[in-house]
C-alpha positions in Angstrom: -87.9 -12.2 -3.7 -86.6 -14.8 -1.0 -88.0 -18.2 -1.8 -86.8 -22.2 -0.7 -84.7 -23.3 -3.6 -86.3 -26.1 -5.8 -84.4 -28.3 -8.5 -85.2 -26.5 -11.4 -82.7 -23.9 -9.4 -79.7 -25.8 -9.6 -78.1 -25.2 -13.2 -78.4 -21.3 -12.4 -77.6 -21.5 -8.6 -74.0 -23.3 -9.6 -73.3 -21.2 -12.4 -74.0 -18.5 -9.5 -71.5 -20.1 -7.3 -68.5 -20.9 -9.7 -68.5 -17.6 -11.3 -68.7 -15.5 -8.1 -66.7 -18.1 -5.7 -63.6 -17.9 -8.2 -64.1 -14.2 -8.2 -64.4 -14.0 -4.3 -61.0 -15.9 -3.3 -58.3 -14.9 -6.2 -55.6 -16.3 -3.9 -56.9 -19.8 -4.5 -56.5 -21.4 -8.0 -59.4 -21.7 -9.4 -58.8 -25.6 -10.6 -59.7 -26.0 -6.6 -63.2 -24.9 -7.5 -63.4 -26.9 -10.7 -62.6 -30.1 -8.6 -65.2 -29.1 -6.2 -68.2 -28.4 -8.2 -69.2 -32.0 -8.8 -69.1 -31.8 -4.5 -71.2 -28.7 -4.0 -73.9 -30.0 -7.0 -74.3 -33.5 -6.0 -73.7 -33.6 -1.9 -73.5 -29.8 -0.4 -76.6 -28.4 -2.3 -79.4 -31.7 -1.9 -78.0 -31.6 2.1 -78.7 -28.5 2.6 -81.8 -25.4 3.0 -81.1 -22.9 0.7 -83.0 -20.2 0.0 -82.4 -17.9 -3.4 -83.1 -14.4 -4.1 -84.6 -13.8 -7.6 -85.8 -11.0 -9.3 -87.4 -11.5 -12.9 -87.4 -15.1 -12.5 -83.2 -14.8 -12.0 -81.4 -16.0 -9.2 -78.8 -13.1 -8.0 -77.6 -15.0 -4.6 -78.0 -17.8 -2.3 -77.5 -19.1 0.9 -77.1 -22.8 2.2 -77.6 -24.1 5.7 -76.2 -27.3 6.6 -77.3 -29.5 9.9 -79.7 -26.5 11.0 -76.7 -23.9 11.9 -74.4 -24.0 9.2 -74.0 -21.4 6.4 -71.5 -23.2 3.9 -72.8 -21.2 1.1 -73.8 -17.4 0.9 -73.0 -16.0 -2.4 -74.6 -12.9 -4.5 -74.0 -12.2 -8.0 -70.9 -9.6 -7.9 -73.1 -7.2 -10.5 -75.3 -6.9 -7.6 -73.4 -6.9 -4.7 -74.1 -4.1 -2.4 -77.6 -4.0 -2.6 -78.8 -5.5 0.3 -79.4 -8.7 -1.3 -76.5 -10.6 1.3 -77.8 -8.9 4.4 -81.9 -9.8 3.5 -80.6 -13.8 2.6 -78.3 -13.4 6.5 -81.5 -12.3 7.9 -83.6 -15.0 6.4 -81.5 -17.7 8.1 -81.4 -15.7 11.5 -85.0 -16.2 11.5 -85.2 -19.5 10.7 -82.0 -20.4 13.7 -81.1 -19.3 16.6 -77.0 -19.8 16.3 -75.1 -19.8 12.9 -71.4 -20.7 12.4 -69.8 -20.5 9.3 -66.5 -20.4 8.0 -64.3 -17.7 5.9 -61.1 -17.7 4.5 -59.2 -14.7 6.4 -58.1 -13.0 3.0 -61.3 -12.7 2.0 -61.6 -9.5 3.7 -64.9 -8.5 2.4 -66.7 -11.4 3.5 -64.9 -11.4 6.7 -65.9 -7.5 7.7 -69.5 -8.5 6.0 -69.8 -11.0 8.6 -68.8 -8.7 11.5 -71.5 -5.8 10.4 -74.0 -8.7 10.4 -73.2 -9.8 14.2 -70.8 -12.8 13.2 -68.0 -13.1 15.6 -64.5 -15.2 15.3 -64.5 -18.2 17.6 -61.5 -20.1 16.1 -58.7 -19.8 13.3 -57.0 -22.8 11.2 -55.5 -23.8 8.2 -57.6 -25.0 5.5 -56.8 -28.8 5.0 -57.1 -28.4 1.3 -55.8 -25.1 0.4 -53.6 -24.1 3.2 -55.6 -20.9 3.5 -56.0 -19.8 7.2 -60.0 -20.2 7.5 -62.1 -18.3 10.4 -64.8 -19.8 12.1 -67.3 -17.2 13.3 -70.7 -17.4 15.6 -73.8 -15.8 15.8 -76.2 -16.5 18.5 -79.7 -15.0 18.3 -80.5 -12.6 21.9 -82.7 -15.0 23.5 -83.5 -12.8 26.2 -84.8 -10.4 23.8 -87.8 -13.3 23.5 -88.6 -13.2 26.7 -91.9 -11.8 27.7 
């Protein structure tokens, strides 16, 4: 159900994200998104390792790493939300890196308390230079010492 993303992906993988990151942050007009897509499409997405979750050949979420330890995309269709689909994507990136950062606006208190149940923790707070948002910053580190033999 978890599989690298390939090119064919992309069409269905933005739809994905426009529909559910307009949905996600209603206190952000979505003409911000609009203006962004071209962005995500043609710089965010090649740059990065994502991984999609599929069932029947459709694409219900993503996730994007960038530079090997940051998420800058996890997003699940909001038909499916709930199912685990967010949490099995998190742990496919926490095996594949030991620290992650990402970023979430604060108002988007589901993500944010998502996060926190998966082990994410706040490191910094700042306004977001484009929307004025306050943003979070948040860490996770894999145990290390749990590796140890």
């Amino acid at each position: 159900m978890i599989r690298l993303y390939q090119p064919q992906d992309l069409d269905a993988l933005m739809a994905l994200w426009l529909a559910t990151t307009i949905e996600a942050h209603p206190f952000i007009e979505p003409s911000y998104w609009l203006e962004s897509e071209p962005l995500v499409r043609n710089v965010y997405i090649p740059d990065a390792t994502t991984w999609v979750y599929s069932h029947n050949e459709k694409i219900s979420g993503f996730i994007s790493v960038m530079e090997q330890q940051f998420i800058g995309a996890l997003f699940v269709d909001s038909t499916q939300q709930g199912q685990g689909i967010g949490k099995a994507l998190i742990e496919q990136v926490k095996d594949a890196y030991p620290k992650l950062l990402l970023e979430v606006y604060q108002e988007n208190t589901s993500a944010l308390q998502f996060y926190l149940t998966m082990g994410f923790q706040v490191v910094s707070e700042q306004p977001h230079p484009e929307t004025g948002q306050i943003t979070l910053i948040m860490q996770w580190v894999a145990d290390l010492s749990a590796l140890a033999y």
